[in-house]
gemmi code that builds the backbone of each chain (N, CA, C; Angstrom):
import gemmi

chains = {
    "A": [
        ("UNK", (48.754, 3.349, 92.056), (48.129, 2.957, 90.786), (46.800, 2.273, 91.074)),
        ("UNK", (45.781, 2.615, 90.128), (44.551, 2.084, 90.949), (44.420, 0.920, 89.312)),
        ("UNK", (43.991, -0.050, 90.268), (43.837, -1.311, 89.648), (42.646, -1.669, 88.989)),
        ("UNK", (42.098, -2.445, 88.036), (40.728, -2.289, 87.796), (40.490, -4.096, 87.697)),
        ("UNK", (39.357, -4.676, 87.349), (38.200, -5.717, 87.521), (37.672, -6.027, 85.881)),
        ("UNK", (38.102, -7.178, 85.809), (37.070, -7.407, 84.319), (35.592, -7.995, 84.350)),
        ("UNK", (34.977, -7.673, 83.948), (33.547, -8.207, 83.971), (33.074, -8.879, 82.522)),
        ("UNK", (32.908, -9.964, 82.665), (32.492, -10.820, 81.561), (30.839, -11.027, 80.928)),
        ("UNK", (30.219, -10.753, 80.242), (29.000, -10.682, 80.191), (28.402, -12.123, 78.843)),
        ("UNK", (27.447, -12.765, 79.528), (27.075, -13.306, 78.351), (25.718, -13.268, 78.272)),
        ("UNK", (25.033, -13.673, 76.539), (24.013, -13.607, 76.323), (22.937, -12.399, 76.615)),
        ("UNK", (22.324, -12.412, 77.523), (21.370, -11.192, 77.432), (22.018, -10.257, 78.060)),
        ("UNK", (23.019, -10.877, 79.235), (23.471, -9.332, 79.618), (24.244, -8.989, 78.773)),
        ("UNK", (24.798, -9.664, 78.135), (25.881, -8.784, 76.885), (25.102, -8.012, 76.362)),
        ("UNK", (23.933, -8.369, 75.853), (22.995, -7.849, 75.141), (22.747, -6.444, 75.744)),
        ("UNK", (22.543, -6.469, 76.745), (21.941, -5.118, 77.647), (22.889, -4.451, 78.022)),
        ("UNK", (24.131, -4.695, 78.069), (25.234, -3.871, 78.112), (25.826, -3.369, 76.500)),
        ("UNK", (25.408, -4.076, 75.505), (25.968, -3.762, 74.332), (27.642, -4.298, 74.560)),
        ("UNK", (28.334, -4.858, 75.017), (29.900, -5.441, 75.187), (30.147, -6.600, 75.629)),
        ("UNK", (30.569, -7.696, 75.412), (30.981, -8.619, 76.716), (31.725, -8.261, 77.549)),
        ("UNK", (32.675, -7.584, 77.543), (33.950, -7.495, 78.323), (33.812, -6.046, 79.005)),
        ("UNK", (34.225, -5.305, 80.122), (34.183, -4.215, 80.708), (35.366, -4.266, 81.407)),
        ("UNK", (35.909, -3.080, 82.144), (36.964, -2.841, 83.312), (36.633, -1.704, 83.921)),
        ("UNK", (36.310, -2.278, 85.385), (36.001, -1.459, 86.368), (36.894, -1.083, 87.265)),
        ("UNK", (37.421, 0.069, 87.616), (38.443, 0.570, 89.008), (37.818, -0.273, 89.658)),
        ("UNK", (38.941, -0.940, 90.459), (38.859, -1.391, 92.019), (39.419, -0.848, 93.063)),
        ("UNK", (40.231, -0.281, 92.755), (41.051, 0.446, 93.656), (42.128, -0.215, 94.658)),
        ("UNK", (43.098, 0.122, 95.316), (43.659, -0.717, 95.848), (43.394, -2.028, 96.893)),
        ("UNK", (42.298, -1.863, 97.199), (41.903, -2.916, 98.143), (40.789, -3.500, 97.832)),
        ("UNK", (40.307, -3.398, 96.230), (39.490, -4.172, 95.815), (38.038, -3.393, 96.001)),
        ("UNK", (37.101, -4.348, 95.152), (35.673, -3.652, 95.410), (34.753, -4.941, 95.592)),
        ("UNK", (33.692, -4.611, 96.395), (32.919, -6.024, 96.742), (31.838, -5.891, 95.547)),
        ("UNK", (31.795, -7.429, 95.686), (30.468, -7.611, 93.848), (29.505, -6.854, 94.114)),
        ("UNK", (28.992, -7.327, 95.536), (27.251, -5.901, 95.577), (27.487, -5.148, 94.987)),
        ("UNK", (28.501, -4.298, 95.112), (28.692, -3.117, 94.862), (29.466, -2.775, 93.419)),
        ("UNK", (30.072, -3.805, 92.712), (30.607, -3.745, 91.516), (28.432, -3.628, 90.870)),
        ("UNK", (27.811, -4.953, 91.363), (26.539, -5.196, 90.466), (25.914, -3.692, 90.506)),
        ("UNK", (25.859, -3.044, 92.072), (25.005, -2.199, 91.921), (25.101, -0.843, 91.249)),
        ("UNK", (26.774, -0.757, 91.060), (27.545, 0.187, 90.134), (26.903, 0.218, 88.476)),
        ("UNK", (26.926, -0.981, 88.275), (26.683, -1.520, 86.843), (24.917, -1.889, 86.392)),
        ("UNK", (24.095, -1.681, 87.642), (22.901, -1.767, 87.185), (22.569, -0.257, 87.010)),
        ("UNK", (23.443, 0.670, 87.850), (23.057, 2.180, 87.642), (23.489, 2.565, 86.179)),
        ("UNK", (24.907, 2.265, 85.626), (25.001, 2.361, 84.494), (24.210, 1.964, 83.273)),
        ("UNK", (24.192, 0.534, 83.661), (23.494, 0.361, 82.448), (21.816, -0.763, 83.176)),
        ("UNK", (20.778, 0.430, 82.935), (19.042, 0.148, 83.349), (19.033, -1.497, 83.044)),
        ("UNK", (19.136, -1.597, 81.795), (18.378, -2.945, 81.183), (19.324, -3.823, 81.568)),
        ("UNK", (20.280, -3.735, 82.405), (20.955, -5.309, 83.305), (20.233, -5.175, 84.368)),
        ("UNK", (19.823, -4.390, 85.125), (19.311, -4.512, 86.360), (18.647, -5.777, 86.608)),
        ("UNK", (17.316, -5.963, 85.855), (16.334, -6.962, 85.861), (17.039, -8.681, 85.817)),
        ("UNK", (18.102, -8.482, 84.670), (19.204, -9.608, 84.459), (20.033, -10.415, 85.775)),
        ("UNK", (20.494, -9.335, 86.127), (21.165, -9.666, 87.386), (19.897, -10.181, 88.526)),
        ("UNK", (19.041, -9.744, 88.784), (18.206, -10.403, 89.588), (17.909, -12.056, 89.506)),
        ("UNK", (18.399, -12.860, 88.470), (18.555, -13.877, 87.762), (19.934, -14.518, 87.854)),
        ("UNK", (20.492, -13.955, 87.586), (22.024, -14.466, 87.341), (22.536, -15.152, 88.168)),
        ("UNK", (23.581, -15.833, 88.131), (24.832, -16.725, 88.548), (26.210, -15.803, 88.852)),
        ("UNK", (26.851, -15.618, 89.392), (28.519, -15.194, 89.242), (29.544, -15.563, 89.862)),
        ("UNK", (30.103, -15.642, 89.228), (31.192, -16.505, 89.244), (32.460, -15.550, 89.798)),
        ("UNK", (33.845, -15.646, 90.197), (35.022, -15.029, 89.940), (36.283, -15.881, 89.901)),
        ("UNK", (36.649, -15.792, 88.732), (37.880, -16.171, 88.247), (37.652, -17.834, 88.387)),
        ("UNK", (36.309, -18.105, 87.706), (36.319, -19.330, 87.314), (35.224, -20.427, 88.381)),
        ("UNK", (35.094, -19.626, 89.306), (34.371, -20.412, 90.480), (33.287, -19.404, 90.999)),
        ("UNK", (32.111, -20.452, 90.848), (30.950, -19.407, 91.416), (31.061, -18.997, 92.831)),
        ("UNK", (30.421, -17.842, 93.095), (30.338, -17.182, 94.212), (28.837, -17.109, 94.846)),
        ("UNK", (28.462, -17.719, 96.359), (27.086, -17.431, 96.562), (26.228, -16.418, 96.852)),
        ("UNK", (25.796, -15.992, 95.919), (25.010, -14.924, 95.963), (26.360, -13.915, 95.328)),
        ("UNK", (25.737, -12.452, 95.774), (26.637, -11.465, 95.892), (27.537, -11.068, 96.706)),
        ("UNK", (27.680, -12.271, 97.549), (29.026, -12.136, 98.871), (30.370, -11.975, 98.141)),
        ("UNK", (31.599, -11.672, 98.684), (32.527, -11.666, 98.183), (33.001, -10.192, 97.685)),
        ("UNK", (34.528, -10.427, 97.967), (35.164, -8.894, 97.097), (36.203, -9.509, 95.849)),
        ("UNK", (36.159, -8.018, 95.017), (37.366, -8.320, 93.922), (38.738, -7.638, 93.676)),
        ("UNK", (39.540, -8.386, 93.685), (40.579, -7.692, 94.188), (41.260, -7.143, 92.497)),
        ("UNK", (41.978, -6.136, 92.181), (42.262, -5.641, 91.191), (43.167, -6.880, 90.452)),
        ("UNK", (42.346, -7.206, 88.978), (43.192, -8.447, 88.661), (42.583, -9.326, 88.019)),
        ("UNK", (41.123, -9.766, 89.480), (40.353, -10.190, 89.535), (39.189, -10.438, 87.785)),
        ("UNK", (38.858, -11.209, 87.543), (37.517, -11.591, 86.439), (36.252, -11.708, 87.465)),
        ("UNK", (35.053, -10.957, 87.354), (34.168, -11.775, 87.632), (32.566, -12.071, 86.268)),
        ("UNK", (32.215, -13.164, 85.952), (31.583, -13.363, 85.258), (30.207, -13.655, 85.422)),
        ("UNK", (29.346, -12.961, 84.701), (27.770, -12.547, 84.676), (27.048, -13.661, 83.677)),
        ("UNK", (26.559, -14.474, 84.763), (25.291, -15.882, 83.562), (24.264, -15.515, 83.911)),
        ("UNK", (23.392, -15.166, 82.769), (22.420, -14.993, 83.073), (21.563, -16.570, 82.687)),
        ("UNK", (20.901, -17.284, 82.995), (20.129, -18.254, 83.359), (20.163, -19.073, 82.050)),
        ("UNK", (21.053, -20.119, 82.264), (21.047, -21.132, 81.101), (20.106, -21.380, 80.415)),
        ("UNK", (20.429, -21.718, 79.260), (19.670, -22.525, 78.442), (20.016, -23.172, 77.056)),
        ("UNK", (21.072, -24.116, 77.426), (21.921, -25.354, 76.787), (20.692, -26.309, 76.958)),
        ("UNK", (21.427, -27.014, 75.494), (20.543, -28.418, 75.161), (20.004, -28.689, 74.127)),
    ],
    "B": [
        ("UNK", (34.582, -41.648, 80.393), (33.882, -41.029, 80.121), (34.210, -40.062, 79.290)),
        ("UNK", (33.492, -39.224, 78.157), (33.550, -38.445, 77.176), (33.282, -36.871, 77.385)),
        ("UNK", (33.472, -35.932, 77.866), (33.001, -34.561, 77.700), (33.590, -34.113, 76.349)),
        ("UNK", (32.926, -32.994, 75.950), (33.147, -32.414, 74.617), (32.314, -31.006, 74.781)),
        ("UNK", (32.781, -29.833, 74.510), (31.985, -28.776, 73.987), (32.956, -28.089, 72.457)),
        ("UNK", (32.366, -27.962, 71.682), (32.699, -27.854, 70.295), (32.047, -27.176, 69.609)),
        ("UNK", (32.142, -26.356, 68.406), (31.593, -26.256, 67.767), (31.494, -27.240, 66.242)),
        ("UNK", (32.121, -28.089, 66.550), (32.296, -29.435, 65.348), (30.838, -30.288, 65.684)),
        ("UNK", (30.218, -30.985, 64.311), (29.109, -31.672, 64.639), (29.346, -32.908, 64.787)),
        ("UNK", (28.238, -33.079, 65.725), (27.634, -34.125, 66.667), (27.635, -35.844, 65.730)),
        ("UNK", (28.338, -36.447, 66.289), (28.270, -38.203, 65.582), (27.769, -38.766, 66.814)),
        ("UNK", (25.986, -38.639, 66.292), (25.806, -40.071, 66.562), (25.967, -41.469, 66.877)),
        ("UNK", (26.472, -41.914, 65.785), (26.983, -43.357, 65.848), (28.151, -43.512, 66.500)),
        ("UNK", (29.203, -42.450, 66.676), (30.201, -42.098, 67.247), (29.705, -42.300, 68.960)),
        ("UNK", (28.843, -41.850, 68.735), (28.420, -41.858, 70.684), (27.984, -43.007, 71.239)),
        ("UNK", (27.179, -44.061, 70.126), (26.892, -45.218, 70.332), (27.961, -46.277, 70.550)),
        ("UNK", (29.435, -45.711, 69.649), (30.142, -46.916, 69.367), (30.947, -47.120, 71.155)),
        ("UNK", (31.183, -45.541, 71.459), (31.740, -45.221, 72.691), (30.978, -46.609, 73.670)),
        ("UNK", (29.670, -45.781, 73.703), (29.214, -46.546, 74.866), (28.768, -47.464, 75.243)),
        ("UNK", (28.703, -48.095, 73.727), (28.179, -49.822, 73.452), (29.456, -50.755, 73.638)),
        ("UNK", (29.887, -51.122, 74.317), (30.752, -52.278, 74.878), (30.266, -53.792, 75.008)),
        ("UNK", (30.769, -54.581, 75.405), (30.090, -56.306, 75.686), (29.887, -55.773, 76.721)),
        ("UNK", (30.573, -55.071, 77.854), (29.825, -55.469, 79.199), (28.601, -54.454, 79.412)),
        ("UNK", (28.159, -53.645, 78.837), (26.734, -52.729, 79.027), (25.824, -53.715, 78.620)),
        ("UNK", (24.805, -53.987, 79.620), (23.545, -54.176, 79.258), (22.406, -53.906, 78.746)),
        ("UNK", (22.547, -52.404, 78.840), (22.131, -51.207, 78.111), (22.908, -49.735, 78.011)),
        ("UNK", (22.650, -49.189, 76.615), (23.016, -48.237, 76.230), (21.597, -47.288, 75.811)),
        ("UNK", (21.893, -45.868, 76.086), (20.522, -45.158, 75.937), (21.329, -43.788, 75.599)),
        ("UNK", (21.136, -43.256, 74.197), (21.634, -42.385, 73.810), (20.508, -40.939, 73.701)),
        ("UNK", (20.534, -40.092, 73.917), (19.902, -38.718, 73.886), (20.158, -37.588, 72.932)),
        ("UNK", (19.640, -37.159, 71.788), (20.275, -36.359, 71.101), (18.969, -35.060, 70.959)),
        ("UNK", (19.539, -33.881, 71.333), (18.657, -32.319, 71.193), (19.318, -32.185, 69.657)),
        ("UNK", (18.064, -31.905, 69.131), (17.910, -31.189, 67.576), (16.881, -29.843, 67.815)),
        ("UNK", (17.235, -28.934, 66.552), (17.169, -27.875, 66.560), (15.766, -27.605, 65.656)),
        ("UNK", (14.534, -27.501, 66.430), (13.560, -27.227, 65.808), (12.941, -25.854, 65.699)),
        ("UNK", (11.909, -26.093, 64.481), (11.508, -24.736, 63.784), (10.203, -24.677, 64.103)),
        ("UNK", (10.882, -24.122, 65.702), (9.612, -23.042, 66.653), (9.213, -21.584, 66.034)),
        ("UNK", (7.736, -21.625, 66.234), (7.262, -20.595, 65.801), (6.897, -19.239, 67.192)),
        ("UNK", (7.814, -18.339, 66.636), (7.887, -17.112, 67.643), (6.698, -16.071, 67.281)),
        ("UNK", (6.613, -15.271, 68.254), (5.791, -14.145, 68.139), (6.445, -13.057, 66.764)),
        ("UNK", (7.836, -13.472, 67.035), (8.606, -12.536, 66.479), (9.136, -13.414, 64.765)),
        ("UNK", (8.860, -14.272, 64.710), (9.022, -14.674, 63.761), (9.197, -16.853, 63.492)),
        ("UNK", (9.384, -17.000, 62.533), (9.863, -18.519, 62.681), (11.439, -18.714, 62.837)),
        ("UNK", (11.684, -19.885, 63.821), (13.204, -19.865, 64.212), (13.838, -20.658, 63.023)),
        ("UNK", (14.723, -20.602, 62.547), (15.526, -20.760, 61.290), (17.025, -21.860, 61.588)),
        ("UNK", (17.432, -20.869, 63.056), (18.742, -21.523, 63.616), (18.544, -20.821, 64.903)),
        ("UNK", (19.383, -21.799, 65.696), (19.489, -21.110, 67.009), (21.134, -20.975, 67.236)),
        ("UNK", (21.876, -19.594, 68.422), (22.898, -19.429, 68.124), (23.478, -20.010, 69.389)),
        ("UNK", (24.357, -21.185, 70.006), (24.654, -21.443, 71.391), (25.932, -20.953, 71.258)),
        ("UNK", (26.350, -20.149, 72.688), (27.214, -19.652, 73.443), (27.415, -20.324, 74.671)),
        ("UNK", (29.101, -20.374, 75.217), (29.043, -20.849, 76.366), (30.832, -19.876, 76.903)),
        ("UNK", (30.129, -19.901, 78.441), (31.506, -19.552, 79.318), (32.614, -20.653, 78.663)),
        ("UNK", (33.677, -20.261, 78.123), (34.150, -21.448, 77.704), (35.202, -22.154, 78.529)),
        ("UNK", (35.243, -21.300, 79.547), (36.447, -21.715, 80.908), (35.378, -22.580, 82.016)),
        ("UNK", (34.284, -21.630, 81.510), (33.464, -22.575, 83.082), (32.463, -23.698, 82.999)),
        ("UNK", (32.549, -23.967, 81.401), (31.238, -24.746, 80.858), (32.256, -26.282, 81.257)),
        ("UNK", (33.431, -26.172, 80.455), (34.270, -27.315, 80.309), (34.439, -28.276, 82.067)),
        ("UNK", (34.237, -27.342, 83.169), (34.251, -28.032, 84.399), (33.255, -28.245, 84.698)),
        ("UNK", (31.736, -27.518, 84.468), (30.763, -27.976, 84.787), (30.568, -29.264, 83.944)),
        ("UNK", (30.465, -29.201, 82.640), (30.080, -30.469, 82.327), (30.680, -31.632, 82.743)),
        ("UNK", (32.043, -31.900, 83.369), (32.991, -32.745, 83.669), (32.094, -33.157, 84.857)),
        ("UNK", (32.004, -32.256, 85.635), (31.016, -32.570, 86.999), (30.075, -33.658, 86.732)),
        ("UNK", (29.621, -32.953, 85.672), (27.404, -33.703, 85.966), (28.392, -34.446, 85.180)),
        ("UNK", (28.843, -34.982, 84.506), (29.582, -36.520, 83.654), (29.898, -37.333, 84.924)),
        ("UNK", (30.813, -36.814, 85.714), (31.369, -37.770, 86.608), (30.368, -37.899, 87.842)),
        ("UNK", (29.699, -37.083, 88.290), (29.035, -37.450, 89.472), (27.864, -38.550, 88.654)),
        ("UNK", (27.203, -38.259, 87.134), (26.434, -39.463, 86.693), (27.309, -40.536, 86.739)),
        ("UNK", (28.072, -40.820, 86.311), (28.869, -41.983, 87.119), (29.006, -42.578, 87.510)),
        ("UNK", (29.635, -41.631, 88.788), (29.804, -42.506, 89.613), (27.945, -43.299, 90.165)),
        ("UNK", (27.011, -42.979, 89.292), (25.911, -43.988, 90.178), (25.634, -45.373, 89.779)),
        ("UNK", (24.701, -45.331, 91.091), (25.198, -47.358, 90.605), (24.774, -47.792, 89.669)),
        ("UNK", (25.629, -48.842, 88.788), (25.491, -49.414, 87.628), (25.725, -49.149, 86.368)),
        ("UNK", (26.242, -48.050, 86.746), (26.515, -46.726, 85.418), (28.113, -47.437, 84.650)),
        ("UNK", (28.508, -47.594, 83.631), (29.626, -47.861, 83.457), (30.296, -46.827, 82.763)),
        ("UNK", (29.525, -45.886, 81.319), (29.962, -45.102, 80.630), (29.210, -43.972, 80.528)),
        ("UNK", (29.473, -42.907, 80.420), (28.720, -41.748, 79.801), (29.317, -40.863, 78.790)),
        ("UNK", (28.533, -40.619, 77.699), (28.910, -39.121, 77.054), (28.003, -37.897, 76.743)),
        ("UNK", (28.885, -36.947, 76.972), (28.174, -35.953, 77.215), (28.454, -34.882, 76.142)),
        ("UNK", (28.145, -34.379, 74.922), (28.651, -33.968, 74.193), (27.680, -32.906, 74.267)),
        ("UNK", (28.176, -31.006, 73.814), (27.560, -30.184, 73.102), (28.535, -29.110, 72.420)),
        ("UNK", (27.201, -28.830, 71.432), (27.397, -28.159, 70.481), (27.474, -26.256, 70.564)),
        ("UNK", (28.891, -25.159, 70.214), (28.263, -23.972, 69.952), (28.403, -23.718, 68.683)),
        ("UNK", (28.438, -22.339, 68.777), (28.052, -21.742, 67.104), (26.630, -21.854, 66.593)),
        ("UNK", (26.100, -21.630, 65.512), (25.252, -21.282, 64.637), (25.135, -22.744, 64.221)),
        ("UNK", (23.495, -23.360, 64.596), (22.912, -24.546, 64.189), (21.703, -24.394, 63.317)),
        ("UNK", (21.546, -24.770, 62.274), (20.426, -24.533, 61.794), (19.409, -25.697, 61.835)),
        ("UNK", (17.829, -25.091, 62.133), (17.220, -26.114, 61.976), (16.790, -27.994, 61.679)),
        ("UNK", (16.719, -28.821, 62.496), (17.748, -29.796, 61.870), (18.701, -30.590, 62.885)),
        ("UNK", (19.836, -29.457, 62.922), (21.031, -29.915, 63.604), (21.380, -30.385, 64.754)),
        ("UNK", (21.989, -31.472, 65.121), (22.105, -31.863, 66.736), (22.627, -31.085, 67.506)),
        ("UNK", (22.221, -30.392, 68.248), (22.900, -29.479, 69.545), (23.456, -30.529, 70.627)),
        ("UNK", (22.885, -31.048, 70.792), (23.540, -32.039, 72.199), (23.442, -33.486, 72.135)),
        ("UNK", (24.244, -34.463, 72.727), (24.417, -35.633, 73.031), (24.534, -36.158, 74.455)),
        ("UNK", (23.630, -36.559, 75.014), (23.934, -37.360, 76.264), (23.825, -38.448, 76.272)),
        ("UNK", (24.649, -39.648, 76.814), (24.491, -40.898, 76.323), (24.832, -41.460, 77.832)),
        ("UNK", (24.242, -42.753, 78.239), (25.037, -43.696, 79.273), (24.979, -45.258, 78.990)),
        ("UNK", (25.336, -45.993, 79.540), (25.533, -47.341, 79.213), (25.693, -47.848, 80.624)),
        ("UNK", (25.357, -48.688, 80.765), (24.938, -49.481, 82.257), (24.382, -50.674, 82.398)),
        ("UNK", (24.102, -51.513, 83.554), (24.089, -52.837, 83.566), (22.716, -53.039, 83.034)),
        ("UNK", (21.691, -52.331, 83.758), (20.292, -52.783, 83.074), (19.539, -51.223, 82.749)),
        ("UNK", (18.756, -51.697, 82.016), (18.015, -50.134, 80.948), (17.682, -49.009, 82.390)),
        ("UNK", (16.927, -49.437, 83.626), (16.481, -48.539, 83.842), (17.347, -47.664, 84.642)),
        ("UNK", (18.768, -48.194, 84.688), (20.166, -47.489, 84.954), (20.413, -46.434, 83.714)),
        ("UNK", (20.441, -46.956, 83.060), (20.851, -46.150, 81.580), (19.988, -44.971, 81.236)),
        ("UNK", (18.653, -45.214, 81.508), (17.600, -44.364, 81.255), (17.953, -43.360, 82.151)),
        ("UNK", (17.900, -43.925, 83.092), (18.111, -42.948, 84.587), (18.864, -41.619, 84.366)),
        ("UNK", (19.994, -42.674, 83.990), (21.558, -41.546, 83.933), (21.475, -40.828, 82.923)),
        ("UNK", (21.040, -40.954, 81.480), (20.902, -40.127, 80.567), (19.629, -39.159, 80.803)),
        ("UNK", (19.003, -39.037, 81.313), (18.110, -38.471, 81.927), (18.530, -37.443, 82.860)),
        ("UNK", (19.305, -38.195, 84.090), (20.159, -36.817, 84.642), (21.293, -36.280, 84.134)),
        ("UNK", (21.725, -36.752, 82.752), (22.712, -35.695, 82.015), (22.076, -34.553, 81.589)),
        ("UNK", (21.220, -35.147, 80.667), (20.361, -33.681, 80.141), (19.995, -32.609, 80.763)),
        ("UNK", (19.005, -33.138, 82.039), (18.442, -32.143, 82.592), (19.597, -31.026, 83.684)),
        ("UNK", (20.448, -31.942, 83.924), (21.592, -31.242, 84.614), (22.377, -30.449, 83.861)),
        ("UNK", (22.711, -30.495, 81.963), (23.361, -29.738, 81.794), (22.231, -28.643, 81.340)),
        ("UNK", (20.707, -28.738, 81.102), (20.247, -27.538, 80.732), (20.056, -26.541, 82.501)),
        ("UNK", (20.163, -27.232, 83.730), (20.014, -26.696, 84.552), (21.167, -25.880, 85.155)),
        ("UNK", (22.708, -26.093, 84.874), (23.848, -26.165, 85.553), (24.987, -25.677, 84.704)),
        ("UNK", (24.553, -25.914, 83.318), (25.984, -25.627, 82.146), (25.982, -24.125, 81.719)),
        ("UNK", (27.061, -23.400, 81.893), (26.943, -22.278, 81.193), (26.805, -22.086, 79.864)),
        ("UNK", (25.760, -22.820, 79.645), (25.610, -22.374, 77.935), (24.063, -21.674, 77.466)),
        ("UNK", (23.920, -20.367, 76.472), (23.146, -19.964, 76.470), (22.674, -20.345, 75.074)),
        ("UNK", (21.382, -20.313, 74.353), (20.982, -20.116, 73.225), (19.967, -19.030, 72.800)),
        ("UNK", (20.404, -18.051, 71.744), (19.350, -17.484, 70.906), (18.843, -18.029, 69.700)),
        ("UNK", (17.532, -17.441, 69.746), (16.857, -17.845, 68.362), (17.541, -16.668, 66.894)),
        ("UNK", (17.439, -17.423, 66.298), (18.017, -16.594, 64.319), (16.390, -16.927, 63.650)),
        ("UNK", (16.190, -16.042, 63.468), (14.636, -16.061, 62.763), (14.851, -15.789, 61.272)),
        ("UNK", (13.975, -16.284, 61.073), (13.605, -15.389, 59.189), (13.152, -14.212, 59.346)),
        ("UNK", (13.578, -13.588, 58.348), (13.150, -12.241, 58.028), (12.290, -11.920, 57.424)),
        ("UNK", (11.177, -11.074, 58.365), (9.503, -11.736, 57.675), (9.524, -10.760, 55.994)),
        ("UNK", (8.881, -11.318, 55.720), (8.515, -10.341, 54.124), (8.578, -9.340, 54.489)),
        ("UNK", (9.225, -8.502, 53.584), (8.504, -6.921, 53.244), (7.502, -6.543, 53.021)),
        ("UNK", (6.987, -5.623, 53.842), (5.423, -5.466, 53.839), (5.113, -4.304, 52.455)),
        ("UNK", (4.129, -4.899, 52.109), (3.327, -4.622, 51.103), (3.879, -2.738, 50.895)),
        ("UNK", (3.963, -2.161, 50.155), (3.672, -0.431, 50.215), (2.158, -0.303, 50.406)),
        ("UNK", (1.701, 0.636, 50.884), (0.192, 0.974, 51.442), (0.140, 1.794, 50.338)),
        ("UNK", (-1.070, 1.455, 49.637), (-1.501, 2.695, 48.392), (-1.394, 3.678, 48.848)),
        ("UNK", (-0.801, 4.114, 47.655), (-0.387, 6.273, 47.877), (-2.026, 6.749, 48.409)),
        ("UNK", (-1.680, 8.156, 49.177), (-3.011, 8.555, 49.535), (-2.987, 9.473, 48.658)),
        ("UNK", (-4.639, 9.909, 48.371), (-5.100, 11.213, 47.258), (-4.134, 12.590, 47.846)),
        ("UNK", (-3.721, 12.493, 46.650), (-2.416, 13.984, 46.382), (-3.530, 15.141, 47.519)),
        ("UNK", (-2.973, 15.613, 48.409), (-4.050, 16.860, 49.076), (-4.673, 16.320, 50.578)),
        ("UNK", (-4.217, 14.989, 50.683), (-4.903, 14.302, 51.930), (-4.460, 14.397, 52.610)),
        ("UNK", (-4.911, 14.621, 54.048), (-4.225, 14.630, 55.202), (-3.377, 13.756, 55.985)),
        ("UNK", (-3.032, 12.641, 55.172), (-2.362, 11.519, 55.691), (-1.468, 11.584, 55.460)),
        ("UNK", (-0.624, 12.811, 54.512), (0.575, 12.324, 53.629), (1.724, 12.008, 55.416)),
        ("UNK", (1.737, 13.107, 55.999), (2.627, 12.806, 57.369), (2.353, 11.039, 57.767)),
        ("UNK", (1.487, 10.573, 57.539), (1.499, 9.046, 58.560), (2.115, 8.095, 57.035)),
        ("UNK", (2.010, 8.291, 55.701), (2.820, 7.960, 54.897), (4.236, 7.885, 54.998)),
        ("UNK", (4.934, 9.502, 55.563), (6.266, 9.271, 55.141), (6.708, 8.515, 56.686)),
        ("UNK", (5.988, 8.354, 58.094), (6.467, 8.030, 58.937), (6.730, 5.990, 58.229)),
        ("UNK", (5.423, 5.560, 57.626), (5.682, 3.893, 57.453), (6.737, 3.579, 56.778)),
        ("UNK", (7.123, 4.533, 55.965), (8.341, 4.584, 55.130), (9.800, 4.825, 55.402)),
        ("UNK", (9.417, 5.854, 56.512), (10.931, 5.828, 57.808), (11.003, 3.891, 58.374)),
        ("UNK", (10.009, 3.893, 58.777), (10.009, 2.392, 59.506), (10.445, 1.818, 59.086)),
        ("UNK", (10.412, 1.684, 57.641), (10.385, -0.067, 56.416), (12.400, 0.543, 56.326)),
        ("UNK", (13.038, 2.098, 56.573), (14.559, 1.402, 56.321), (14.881, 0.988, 57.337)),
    ],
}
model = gemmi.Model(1)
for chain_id, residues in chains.items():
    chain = gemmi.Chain(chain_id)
    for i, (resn, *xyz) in enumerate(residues, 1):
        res = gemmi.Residue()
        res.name, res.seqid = resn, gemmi.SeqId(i, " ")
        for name, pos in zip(("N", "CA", "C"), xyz):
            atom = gemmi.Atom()
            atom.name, atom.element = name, gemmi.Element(name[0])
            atom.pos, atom.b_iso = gemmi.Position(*pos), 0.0
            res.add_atom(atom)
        chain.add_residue(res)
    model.add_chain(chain)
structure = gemmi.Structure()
structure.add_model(model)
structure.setup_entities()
């Protein structure tokens, strides 16, 4: 059974994806974020620029940079550059 | 100390009563209101704040407690606002209370700037909706413009 990844989007990338929420196959042994981001900038053009900006997080705790894999199950969440206050 | 993210509005005096005690020497309260910036795209009306709502609630706990713990600090609150604010309205509260002002100043100072630097919370602008533009006088029945007519008229639905 192949497992999939939720991706959380806020503000502009929601915007540029048109959804907050997505599910991506991971497959059984998971998929690494580079490669979830670079999946998802091919899909959708107008995140590309976004993500060059962003923060992400998985399952609640940021991650540095784009290091890291996601294992099917997994949340990882897309900030694009605060602006509270 | 106080964290709060809500969409319920902002008390003032509520934040004062918190952090005004006998033993503060000073209290220094901070409040963001929602002003009517003028855009390229229009005048802002309301602005709309969003936040991670799993990841905002620990960040702000953070910048609360690490202000804090600095010296002289006794209280802080840190309050913000989501949902739809209109013009006007308090979006945020940072407050501290401490032995002498330039403690207090200090710390409310690094609330703010830490949660616009660090908090997952985003804001858009809600603009007015500029007038409807004028209809452009009909062109002479036979003129070659009628095509750039019916295109302004596609535009305006």
């Amino acid at each position: 059974m192949v497992g999939t990844v939720v991706v959380r989007l806020y503000a502009t990338a929601r915007e540029a994806v048109g959804n907050a929420r997505l599910e991506r196959p991971a497959g059984p042994h998971g998929v690494s974020v580079g490669g979830l981001l670079d999946a998802l900038s091919h899909d959708y053009p107008a995140l590309a620029p976004i993500l060059r900006h962003a923060r992400f997080a998985r399952n609640g705790s940021y991650l540095r940079g784009r290091s890291g894999r996601l294992r099917p199950g997994d949340e990882l969440a897309i900030h694009p550059p605060y602006s509270g206050g | 100390m106080s964290v709060r993210i809500s969409p319920r509005p902002l008390d003032l005096d509520q934040a004062t009563r918190e952090l005004g005690r006998r033993d503060a020497g000073a209290v220094v309260v901070f409040a963001g209101i929602v002003r009517p910036d003028s855009t390229p795209a229009g005048k802002v009306r309301a602005l709309f704040y969003e936040a991670d709502s799993v990841m905002v609630r620990k960040s702000l706990a953070r910048i609360a407690r690490e202000t804090l713990a600095r010296p002289g600090v006794q209280r802080v609150v840190l309050w913000h606002r989501t949902g739809l604010l209109a013009v006007g309205e308090v979006s945020v509260v940072v407050g501290a209370a401490a032995g002498h002002r330039a403690q207090a100043f200090s710390a409310a100072r690094r609330l703010i700037e830490a949660v616009k630097r660090d908090a997952p919370i985003w804001k858009t602008d809600r603009l007015w909706s500029p007038p409807p533009r004028r209809r452009p006088p009909s062109p002479p029945r036979g003129s070659r413009s009628t095509g750039r007519a019916r295109r302004t008229g596609a535009a305006r639905r």
